[in-house]
LUMRO-300624 format. One record per atom (N, C-alpha, C, O): residue in three letters; x, y, z. Coordinates in steps of 0.02 Angstrom, whole numbers, plus 50000, padded with zeros to 5 digits. Atoms other than C-alpha are relative to their C-alpha. Example, Ala and Ser with C-alpha at 12.3 -4.5 7.8 and 13.67 -1.06 7.14 Angstrom:
Ala500454994150000 Ala506154977550390 Ala500455006050000 Ala500975005950033 Ser499584994149997 Ser506844994750357 Ser499615005550037 Ser499865011050045 
REM end
This chain:
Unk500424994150000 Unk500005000050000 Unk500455006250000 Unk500905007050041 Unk499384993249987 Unk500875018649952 Unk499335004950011 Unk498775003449991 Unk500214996049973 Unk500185034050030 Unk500305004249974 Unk500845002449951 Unk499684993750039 Unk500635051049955 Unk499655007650017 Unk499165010549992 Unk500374995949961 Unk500215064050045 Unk500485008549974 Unk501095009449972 Unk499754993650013 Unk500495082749993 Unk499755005750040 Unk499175005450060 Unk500234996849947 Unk500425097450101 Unk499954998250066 Unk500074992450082 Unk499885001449943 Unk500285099650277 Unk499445004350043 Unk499465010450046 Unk500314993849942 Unk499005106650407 Unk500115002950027 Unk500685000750023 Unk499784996949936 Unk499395117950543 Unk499974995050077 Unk500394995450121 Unk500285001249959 Unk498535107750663 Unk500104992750012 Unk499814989050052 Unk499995008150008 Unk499265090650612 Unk501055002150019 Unk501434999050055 Unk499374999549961 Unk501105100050623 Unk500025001450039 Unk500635001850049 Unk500214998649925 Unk500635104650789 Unk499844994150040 Unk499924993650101 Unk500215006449984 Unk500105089150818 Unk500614992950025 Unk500704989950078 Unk499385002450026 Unk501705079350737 Unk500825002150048 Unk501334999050060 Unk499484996949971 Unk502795091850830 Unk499994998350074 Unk500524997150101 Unk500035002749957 Unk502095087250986 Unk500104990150015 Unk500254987750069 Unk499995006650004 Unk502125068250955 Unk500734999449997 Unk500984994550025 Unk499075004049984 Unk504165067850938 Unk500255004350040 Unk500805003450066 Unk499514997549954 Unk504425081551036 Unk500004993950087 Unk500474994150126 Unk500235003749960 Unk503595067051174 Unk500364993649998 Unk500414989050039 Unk499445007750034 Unk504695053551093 Unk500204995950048 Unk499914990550055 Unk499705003249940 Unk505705047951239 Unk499224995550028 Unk499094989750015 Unk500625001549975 Unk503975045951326 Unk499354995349973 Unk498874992550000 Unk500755004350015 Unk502815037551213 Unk500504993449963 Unk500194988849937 Unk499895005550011 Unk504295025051165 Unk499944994850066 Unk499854988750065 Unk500085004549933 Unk504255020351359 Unk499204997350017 Unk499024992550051 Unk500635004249983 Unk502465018551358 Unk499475004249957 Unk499245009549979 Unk500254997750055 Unk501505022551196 Unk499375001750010 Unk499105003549958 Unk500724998249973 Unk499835026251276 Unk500165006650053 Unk499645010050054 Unk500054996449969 Unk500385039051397 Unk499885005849985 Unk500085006749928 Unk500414993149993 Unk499575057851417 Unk500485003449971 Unk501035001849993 Unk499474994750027 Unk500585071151316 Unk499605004949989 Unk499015005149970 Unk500324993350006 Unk500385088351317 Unk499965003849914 Unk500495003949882 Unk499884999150072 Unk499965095251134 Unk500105007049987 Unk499555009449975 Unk499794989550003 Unk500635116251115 Unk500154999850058 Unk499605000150086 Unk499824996249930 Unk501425119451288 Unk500095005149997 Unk500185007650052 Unk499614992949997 Unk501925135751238 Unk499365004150054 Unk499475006750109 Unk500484996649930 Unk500155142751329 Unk500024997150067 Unk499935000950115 Unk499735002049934 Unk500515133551471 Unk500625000850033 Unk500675001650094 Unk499464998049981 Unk502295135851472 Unk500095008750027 Unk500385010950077 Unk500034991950003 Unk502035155751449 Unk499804999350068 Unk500235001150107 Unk500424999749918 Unk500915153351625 Unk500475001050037 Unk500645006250065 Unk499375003549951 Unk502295144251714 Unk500445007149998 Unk500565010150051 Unk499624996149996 Unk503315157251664 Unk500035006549996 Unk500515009549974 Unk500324993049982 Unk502465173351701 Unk499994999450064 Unk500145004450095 Unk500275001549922 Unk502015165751876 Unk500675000850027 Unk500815005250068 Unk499165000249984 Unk504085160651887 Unk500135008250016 Unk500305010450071 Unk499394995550028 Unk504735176451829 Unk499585007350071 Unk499935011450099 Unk500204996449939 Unk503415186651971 Unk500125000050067 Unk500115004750106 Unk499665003849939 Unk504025175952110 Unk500605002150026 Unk500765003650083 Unk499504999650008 Unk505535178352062 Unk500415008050031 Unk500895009050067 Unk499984992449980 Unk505515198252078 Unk499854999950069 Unk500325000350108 Unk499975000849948 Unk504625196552229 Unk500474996750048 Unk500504999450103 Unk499815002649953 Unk505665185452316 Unk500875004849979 Unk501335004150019 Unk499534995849997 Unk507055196652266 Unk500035007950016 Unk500565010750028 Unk500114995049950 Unk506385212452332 Unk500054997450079 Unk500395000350121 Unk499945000849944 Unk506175204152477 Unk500904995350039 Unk501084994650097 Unk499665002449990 Unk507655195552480 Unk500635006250021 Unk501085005850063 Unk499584993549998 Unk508555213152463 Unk499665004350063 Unk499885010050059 Unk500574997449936 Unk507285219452637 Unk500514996050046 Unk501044997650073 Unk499695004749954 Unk507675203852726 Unk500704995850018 Unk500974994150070 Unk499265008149998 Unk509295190752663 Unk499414995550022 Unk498824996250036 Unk500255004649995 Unk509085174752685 Unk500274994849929 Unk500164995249869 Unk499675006350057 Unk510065158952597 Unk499514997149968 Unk499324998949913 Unk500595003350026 Unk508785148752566 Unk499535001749964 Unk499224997549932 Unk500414997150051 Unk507725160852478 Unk500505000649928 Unk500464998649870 Unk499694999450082 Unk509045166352370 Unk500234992049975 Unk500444992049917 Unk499905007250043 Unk509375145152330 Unk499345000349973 Unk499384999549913 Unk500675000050036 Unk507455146252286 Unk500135003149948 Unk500145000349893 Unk499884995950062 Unk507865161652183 Unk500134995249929 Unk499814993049882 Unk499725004650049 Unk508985152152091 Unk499674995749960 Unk499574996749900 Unk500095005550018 Unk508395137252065 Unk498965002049931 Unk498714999349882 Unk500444999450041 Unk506745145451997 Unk500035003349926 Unk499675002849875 Unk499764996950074 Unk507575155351865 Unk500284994649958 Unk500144994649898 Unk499795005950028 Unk508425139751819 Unk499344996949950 Unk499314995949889 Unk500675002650029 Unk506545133051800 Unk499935003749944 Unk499965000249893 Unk500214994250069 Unk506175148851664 Unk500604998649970 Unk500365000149916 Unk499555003250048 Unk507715142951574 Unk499824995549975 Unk499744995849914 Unk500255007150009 Unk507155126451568 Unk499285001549931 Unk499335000749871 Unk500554997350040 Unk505345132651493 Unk500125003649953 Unk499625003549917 Unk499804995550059 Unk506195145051356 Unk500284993649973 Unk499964991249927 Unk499735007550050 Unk507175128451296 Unk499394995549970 Unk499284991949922 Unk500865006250029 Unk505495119251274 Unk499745003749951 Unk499595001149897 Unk500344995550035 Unk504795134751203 Unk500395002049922 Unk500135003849869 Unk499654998550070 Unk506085137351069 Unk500174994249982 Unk500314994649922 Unk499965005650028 Unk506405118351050 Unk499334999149951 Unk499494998649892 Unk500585001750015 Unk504435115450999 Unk499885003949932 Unk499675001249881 Unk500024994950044 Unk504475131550895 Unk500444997449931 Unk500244995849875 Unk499395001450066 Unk506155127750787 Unk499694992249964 Unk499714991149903 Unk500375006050038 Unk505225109550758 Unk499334999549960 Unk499014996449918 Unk501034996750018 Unk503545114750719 Unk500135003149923 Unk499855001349871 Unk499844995350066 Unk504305127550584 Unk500604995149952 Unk500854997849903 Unk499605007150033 Unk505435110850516 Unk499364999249960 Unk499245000649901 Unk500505004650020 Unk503845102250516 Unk499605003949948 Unk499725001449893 Unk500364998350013 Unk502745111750448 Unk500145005049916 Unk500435010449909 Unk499594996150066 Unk503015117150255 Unk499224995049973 Unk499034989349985 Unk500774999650019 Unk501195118250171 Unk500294996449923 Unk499814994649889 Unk499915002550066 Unk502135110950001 Unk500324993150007 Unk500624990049963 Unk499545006049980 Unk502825096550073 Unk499734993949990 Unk499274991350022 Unk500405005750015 Unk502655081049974 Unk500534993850028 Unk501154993550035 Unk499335006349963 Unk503275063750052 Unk499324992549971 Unk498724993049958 Unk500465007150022 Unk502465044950001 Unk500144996350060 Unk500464999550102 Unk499865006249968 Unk502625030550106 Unk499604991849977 Unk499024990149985 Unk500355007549961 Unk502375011350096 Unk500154994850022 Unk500694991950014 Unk500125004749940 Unk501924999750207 Unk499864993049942 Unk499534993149890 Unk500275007350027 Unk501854980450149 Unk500354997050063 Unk500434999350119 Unk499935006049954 Unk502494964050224 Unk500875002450045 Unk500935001750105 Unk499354999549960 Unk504404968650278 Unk500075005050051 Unk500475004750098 Unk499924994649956 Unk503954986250355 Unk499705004949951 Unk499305003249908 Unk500154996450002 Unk503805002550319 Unk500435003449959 Unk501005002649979 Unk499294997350034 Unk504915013150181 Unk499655008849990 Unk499135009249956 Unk500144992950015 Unk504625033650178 Unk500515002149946 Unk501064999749933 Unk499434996350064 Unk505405044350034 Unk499705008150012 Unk499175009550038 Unk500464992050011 Unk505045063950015 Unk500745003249954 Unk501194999549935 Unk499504999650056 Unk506265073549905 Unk500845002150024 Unk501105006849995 Unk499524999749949 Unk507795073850009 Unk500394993050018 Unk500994991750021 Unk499725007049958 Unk507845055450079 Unk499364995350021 Unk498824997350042 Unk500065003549996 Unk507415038050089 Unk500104995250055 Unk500624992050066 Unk499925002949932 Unk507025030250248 Unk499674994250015 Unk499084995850021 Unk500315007250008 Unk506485009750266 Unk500174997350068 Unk500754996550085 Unk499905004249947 Unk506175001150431 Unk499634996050006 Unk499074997849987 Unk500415005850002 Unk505424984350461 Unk499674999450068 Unk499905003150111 Unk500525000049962 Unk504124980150584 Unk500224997650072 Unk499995000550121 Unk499635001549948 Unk505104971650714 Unk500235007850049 Unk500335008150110 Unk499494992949967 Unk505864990950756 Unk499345005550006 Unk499505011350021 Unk500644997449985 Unk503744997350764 Unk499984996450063 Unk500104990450061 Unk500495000749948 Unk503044996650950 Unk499275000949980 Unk498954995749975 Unk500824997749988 Unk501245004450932 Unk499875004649955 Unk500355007849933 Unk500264994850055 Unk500215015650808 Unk499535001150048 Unk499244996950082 Unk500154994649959 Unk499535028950899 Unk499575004649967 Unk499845008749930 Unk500304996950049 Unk497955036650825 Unk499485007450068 Unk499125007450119 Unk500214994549936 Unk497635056050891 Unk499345004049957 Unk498955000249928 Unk500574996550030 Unk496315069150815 Unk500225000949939 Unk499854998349897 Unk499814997250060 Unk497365076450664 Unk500474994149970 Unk500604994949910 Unk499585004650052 Unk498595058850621 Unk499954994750026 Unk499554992650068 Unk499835009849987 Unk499085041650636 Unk500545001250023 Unk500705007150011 Unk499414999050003 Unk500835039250703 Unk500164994550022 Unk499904991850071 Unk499565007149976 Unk501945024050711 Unk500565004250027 Unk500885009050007 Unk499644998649956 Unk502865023050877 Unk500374993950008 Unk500104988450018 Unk499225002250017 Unk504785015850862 Unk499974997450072 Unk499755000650119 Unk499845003749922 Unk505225001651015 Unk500705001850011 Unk501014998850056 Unk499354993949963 Unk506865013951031 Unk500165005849979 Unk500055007949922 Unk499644994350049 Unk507705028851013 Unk500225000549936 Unk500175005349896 Unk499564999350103 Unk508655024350838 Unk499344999849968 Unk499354999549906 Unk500305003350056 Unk506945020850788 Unk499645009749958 Unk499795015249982 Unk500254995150003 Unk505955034550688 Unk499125000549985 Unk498784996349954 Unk500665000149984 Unk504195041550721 Unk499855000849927 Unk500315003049892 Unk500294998050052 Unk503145042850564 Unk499385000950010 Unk499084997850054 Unk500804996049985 Unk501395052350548 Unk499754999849928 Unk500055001249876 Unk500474997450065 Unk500085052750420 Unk499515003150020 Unk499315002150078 Unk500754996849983 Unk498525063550418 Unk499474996150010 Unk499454990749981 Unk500595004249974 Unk496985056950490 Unk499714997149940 Unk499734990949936 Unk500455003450074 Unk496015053350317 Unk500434996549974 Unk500434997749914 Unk499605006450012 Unk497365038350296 Unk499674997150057 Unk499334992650032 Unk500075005349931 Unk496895030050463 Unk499514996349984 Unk499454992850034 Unk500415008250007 Unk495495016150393 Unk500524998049951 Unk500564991949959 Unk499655002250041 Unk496675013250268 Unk500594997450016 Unk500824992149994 Unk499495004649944 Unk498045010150383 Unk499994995050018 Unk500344990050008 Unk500245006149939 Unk497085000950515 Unk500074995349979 Unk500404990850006 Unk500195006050019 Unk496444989650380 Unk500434997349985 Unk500444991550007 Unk499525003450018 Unk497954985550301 Unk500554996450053 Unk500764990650052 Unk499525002849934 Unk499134984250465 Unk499734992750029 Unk500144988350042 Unk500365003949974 Unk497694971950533 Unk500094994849933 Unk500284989449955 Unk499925005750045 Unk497804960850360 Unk500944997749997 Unk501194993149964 Unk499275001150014 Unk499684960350371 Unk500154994450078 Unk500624990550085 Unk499945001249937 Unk499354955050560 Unk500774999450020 Unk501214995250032 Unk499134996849949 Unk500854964750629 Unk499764999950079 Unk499205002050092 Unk500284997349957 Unk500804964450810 Unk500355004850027 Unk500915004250052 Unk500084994849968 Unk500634981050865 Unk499545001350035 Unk498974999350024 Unk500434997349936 Unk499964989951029 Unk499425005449949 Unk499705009549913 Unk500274994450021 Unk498575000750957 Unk499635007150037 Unk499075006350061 Unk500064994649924 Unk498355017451071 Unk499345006049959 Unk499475010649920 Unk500244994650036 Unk496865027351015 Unk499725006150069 Unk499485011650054 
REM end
């Protein structure tokens, strides 16, 4: 079966971007909860941080006190942390996401082979854990790190299912 998919949603690279930025996480357990855009949640975290932060440094400049200023610290550390997520997600998202972007894939009996105009990428089924079906794609999830995630848009997913299920691969299926 080949798939040929042109273009790209917003809402599926948003989607996509969240699904490997989660990678680590959904190879350890391909059903678990992932957050999809952190950046509005992150922004929170780090409006709340960065107020704290002032405060406890006015007061820290009133009173002293070690232990506040290790809090200090350690919370600015935190808003470091959250700008890395925030510009990691971003720089991937704007990878991902290219509205002309044509790529094929197919799937038969040995695995899985992607192409798009760049590069040629073939992995066999043994190196698939779980297909993972969210609102905007499908995504086959890799049983390690070397492996790689692949996504299609939702209007492939009976076409998937059916075929994955006639090939009877066993995979976890996480919807």
């Amino acid at each position: 079966m080949t798939i040929e998919s042109r273009g790209m949603s917003k809402e599926y690279a948003g989607e996509f971007t969240s699904i490997y930025m989660n990678g680590r996480r959904l190879i350890k357990d391909p059903s678990c909860l992932i957050t999809f855009n952190p950046i509005p949640f992150t922004m929170i975290i780090m409006v709340a941080s960065i107020l704290v932060i002032i405060g406890g440094i006015l007061f820290l400049l009133r009173n002293g006190g070690i232990i506040l200023g290790i809090l200090i610290g350690m919370l600015f550390i935190e808003v470091i942390v959250e700008i890395k997520i925030m510009i990691g997600w971003k720089k991937c998202y704007k990878e991902l996401y290219r509205p002309d972007y044509e790529r094929s894939a197919t799937i038969d009996e040995s695995g899985i082979t992607f192409n798009d105009k760049s590069r040629s990428l073939s992995y066999s089924w043994d190196t698939v854990k779980a297909l993972r079906i969210e609102k905007n794609g499908i995504y086959f999830i890799p049983k390690g790190p070397s492996g790689m995630f692949l996504g299609f848009s939702i209007e492939h997913k009976d076409r998937i299912l059916e075929y994955v299920k006639s090939l009877n691969v066993d995979l976890e299926l996480v919807e």
